[in-house]
Each structure stands twice: as structure tokens, then as C-alpha cells.
C-alpha positions as CSV (number, residue, x, y, z in Angstrom):
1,X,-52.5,-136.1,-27.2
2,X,-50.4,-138.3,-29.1
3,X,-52.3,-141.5,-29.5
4,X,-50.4,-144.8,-30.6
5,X,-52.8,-146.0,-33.7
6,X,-55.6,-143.9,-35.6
7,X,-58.4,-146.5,-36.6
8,X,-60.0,-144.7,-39.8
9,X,-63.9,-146.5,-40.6
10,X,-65.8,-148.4,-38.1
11,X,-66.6,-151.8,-40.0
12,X,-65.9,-154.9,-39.5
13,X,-62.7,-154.6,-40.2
14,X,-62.0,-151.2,-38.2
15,X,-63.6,-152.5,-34.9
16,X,-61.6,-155.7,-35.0
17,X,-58.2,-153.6,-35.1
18,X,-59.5,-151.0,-31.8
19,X,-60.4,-154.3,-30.0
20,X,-57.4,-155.8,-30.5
21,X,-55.1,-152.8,-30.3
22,X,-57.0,-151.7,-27.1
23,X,-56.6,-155.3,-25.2
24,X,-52.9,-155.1,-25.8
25,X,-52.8,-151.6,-24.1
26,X,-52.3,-149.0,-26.6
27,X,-54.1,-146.1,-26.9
28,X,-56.4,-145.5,-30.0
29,X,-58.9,-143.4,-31.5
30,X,-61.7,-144.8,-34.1
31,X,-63.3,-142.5,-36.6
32,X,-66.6,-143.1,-38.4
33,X,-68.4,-140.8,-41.0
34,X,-71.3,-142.6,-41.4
35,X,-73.1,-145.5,-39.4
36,X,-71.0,-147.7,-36.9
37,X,-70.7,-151.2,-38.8
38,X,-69.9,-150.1,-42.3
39,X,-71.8,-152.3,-44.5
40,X,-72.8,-154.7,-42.4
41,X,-76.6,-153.0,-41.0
42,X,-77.8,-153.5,-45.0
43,X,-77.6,-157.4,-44.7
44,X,-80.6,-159.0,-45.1
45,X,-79.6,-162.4,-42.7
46,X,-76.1,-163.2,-42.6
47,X,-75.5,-167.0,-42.9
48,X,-71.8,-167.7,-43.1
49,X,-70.4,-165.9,-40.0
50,X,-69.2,-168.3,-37.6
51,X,-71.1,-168.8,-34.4
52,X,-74.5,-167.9,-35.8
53,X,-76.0,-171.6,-36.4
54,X,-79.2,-169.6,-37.7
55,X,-78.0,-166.9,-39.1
56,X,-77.9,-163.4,-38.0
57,X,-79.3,-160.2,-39.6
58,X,-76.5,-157.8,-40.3
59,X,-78.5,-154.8,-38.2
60,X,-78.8,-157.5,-34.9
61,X,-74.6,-158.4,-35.6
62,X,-74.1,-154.2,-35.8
63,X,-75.5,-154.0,-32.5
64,X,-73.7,-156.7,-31.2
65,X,-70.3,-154.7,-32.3
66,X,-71.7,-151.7,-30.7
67,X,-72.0,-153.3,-27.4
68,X,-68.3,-154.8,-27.7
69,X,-66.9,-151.0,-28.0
70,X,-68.7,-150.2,-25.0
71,X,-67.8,-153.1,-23.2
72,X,-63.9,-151.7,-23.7
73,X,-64.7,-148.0,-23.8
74,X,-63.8,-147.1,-27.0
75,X,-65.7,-144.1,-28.2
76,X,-66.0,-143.7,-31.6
77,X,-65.1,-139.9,-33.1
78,X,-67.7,-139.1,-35.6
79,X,-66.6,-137.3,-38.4
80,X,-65.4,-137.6,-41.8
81,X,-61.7,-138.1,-41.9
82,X,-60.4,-135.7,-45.1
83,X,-56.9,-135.6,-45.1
84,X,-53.6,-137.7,-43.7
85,X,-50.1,-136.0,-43.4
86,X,-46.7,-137.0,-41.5
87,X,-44.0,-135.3,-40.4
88,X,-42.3,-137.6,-37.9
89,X,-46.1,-138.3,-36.5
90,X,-49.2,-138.9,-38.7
91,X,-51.6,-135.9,-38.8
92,X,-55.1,-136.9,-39.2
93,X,-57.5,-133.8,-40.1
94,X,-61.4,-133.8,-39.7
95,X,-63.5,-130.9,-40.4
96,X,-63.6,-130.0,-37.1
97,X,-60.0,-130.8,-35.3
98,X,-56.5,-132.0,-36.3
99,X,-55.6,-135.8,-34.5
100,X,-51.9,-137.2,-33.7
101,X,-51.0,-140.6,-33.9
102,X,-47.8,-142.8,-34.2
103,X,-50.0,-145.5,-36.7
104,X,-52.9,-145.2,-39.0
105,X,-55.0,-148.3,-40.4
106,X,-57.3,-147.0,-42.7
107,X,-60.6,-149.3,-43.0
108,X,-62.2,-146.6,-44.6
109,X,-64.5,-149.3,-46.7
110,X,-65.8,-148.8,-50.2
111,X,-68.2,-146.1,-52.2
112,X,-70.9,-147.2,-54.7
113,X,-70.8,-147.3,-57.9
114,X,-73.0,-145.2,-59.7
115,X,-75.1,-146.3,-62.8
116,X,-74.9,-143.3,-64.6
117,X,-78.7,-143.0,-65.7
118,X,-79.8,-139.8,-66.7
119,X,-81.7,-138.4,-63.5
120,X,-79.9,-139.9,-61.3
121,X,-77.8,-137.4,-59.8
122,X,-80.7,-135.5,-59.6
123,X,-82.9,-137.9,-57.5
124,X,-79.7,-139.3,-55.0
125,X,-80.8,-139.1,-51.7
126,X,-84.4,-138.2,-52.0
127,X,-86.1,-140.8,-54.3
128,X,-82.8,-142.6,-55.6
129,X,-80.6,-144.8,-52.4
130,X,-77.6,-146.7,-53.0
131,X,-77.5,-148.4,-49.2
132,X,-81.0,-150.3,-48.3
133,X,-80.5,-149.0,-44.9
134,X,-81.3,-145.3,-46.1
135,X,-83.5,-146.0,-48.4
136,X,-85.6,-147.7,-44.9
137,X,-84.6,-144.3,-42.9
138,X,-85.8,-141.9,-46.2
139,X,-89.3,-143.6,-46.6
140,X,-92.9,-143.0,-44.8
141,X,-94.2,-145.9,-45.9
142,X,-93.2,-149.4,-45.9
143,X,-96.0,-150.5,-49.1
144,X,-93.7,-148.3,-51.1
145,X,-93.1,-149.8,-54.6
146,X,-88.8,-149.9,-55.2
147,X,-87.2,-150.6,-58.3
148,X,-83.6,-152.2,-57.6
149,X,-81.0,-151.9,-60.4
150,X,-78.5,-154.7,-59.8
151,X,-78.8,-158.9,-60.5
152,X,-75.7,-159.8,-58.3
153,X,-75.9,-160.6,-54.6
154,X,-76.5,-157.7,-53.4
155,X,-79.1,-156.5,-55.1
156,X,-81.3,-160.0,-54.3
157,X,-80.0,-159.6,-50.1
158,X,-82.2,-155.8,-50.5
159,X,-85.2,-157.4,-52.1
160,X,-85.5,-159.9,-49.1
161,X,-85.2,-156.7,-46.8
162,X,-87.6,-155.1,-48.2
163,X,-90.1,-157.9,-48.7
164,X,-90.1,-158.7,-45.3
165,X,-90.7,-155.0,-43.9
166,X,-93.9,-154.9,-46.6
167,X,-92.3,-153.0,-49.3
168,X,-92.8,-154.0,-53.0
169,X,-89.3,-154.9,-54.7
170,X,-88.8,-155.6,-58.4
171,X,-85.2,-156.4,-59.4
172,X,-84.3,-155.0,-62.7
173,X,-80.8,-156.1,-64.1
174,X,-79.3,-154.9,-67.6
175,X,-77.6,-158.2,-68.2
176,X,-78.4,-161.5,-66.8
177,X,-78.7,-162.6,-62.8
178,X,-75.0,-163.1,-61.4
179,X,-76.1,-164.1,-57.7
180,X,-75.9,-167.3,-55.6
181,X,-78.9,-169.8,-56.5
182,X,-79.8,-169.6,-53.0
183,X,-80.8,-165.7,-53.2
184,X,-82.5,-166.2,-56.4
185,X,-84.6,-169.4,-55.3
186,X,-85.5,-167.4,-52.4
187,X,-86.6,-164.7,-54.5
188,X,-88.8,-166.6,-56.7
189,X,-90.4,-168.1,-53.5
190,X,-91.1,-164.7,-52.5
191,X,-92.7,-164.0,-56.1
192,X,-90.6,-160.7,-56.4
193,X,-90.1,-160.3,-60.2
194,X,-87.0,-160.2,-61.7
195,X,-86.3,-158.5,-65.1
196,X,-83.1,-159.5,-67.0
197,X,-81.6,-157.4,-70.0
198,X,-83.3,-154.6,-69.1
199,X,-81.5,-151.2,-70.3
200,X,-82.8,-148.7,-68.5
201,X,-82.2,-145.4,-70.3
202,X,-83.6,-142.9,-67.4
203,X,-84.7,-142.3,-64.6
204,X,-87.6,-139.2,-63.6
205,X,-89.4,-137.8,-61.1
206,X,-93.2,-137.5,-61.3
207,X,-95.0,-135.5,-58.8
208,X,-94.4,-138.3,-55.2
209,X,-93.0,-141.1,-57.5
210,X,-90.4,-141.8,-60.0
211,X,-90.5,-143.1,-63.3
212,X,-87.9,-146.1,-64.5
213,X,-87.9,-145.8,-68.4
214,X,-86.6,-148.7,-69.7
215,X,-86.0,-149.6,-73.4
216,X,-89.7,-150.8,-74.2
217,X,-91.3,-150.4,-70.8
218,X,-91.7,-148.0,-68.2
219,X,-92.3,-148.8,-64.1
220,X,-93.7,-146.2,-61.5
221,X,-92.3,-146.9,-58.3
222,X,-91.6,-144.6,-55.0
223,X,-88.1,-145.1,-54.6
224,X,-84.9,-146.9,-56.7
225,X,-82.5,-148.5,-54.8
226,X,-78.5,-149.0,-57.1
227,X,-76.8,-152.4,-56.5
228,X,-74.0,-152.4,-59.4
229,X,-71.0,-152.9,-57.6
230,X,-68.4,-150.6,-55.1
231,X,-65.1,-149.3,-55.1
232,X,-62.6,-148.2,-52.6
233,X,-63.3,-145.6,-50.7
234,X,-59.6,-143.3,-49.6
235,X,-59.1,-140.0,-48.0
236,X,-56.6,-137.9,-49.2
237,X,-53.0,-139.0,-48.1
238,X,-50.4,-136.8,-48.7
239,X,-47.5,-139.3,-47.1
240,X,-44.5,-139.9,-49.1
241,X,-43.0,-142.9,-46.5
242,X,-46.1,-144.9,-45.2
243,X,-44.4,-146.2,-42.3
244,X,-46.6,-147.2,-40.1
245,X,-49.5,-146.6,-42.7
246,X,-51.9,-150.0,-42.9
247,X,-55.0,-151.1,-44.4
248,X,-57.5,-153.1,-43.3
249,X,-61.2,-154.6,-44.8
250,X,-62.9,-153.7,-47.9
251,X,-60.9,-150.8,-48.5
252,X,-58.6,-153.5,-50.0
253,X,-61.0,-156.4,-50.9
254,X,-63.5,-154.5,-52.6
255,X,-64.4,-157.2,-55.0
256,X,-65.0,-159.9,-51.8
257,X,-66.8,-158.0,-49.2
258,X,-67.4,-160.3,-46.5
259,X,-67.4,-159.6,-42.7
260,X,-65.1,-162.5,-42.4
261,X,-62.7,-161.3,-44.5
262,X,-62.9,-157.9,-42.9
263,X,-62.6,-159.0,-39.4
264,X,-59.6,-161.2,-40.0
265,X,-58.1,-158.0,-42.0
266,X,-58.6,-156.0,-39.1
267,X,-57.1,-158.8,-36.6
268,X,-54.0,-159.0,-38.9
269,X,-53.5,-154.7,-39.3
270,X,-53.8,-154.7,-35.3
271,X,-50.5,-157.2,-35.2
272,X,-48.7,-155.1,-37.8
273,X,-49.1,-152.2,-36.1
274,X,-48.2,-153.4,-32.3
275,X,-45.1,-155.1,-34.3
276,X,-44.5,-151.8,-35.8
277,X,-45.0,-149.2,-32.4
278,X,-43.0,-152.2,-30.4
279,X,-40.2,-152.3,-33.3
280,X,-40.4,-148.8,-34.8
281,X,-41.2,-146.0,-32.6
């Protein structure tokens, strides 16, 4: 099958383009490596999305999108996307099967930065998370004691999370807090301490828990949750003309990652593309 438009991440911004693309009658196929909703499920409560008065929490919102691709039956193809060719049609390649299509948007999000601590490679995925969301799946217990390396907004949204389902957060930043005033008076209300120009110099496993060694000062917790920042995140693309080739979401607005910006990035890739198959193909 030769489908019309290959949606590549199911975000925000991804899900916007299949709803839009499937209302206006072509066919499409979404693909998603990870979790439906792409950053979104890690929000604490989301505040500035429009027709929320109170707020949402980003895993109540995910659910909401979930129920929206149902609504138009649009399965989502799970599986990491690895490589993009054309020859007059785009080739999409998974691990498991080779896809057709006569568009691509790729929403494919961002990665996360990694802070380069000595032990840190060696603890990802089992004592050291970069997502709140698996940190929450990984652990037994929700008293666990996390250390969260990261003063921006991010980094504060995970310590609410976590307060709230019992854990025991304690930000740790090597340079001073660079989130809203909001977060941090929130923060301080919920007496999680906060530890500016702190260089951390490695981190270690110790029988269940992990050592933070800091210039100074050392913390035991269970678990360490990176908040530093993100990048793009881009399959390999081996297309010299990109006709027909679009982006959408945080892919391209790494630095402002907000659902609003995402949706309306998906909204605006769904036009280009029913321009481009009306115009084009």
C-alpha cells in the first residue's frame, strides 16, 4: 500500500497532523517508538493549554489524545522508524517492515541531553532516568529518595510529580535556578530542597542505592533523575530532494517545547502536505 502521508512521532505535534490529514480524507500511517504523547505524560499539571481553566496533568491530556485517535481510527504502528529514502516515493524502513508513502512529516521530537557524569552511562535505565515517567514505571517504591540534576523548568515540573506520589525529590543544579518563579515558589512551599552551584563530579552505585558525589558533599538516594536540556531527535534520511519532506513539533523547536507550539506545528505540516499531494503528486 501506497499511503498519501507517513506521520513519524506521536506527540503533540504528530497527532495534530494524522487528525487533520485523516478528516480531509487521505490516507496515513503514524509511527511511535516509544509512548503515545511524546513528552507530554511527564508534565506535572499543565496550566497554559487552552481549554483547561484548572489545569490538566500532562498523563490525563495523553489520554485524552489517545481517545481522539480512536475516535478516527487511526492505529498507531509501533516501532522505531531508522531510516527514510526516495526514489519517486518515500521509503520508510522499521526494523520490522519497509512503508510507502507520497509525504513524510517527521515529528520525531527531541533526545536528552546527557550530563556526562562519570557513572552515568553505567546506571541509565536502572538507577539513572532522564524522563520522570520511567523513572515512575522503574521504581517499587514510591518513598524512594531521587536526586534531580537540572534548575530549569523542567527539572522543578519532576519534583512536584514526584512529591505528590510520596517520593523524596532534591533538586541539585550546577549553576543557579533558571525556572519560572511560579515552579520555584511552589517548590519551596513543598519544602523540597534545592542546591545551587553544586558540581557534581560522579555518580555510583552502592549495593540498592546510588551515591551523588558532589564537590564537598555526598547524597544517597535510590534513583537520579537528568533535567539539563534536549536536542533534536532525526532518523537517518538519505533524500537528496525533500519534496514532500516536512517537519513538525519539537523536532524543530527544541529550545520552546510546548504542546501549543507543537499542536499548531502539526496543524500547519498537515496544510503543507494536502497543498503539496493536491499540487504535486
Amino acid at each position: 500500500m501506497i499511503y498519501d502521508c507517513a506521520i513519524i512521532g506521536a506527540g503533540p505535534a504528530g497527532i495534530t497532523s494524522a487528525i487533520q490529514l485523516k478528516r480531509a480524507g487521505f490516507t496515513i500511517t503514524l509511527f511511535e517508538k516509544k509512548k503515545i504523547g511524546g513528552l507530554a505524560p511527564n508534565a506535572h499539571h499543565i496550566e497554559n493549554y487552552l481549554g483547561f481553566r484548572e489545569g490538566i496533568s500532562g498523563r490525563k491530556l495523553t489520554s485524552l489524545f489517545v481517545r481522539q485517535l480512536k475516535l478516527w481510527k487511526i492505529p498507531v504502528v509501533v516501532a522505531e522508524v531508522t531510516n527514510i529514502t526516495k526514489k519517486n516515493f518515500f521509503y520508510i524502513y522499521t526494523p520490522q517492515k519497509k512503508y510507502k508513502a507520497r509525504s513524510v512529516i517527521l515529528a520525531t521530537g527531541t533526545i536528552p541531553l546527557e550530563a556526562n557524569i562519570p557513572g552515568e552511562k553505567e546506571l541509565s535505565g536502572e538507577k539513572v532516568f532522564y524522563e520522570v515517567t520511567d523513572l515512575l514505571s522503574k521504581s517499587r517504591s514510591n518513598k524512594s529518595a531521587v536526586a534531580i540534576i537540572g534548575g530549569g523548568d523542567v527539572g522543578f515540573d519532576y519534583a512536584l510529580r514526584l512529591i505528590e506520589k510520596k517520593y523524596q525529590p532534591r533538586i541539585i543544579t550546577s549553576h543557579k535556578i533558571k525556572c519560572l518563579d511560579l515552579l520555584k515558589q511552589r517548590v519551596k512551599k513543598k519544602k523540597i530542597p534545592c542546591l545551587e552551584n553544586i558540581q557534581i563530579r560522579s555518580i555510583k552505585s552502592n549495593k540498592h542505592k546510588v551515591e551523588v558525589i558532589c564537590r564537598g558533599i555526598k547524597f544517597i538516594v535510590d534513583y537520579v533523575l537528568i533535567a539539563i536540556g534536549r536536542k533534536p531527535s532525526l532518523p537517518l534520511i538519505k533524500v537528496v530532494n525533500r519534496d514532500g519532506l516536512f517537519m513538525a513539533g519539537d523536532v524543530q523547536n527544541a529550545a520552546q517545547r510546548q504542546i501549543h507550539i507543537a499542536t499548531g506545528d502539526g496543524m500547519k505540516a498537515a496544510l503543507n502536505v494536502i497543498n503539496y499531494l493536491q499540487t504535486k503528486c
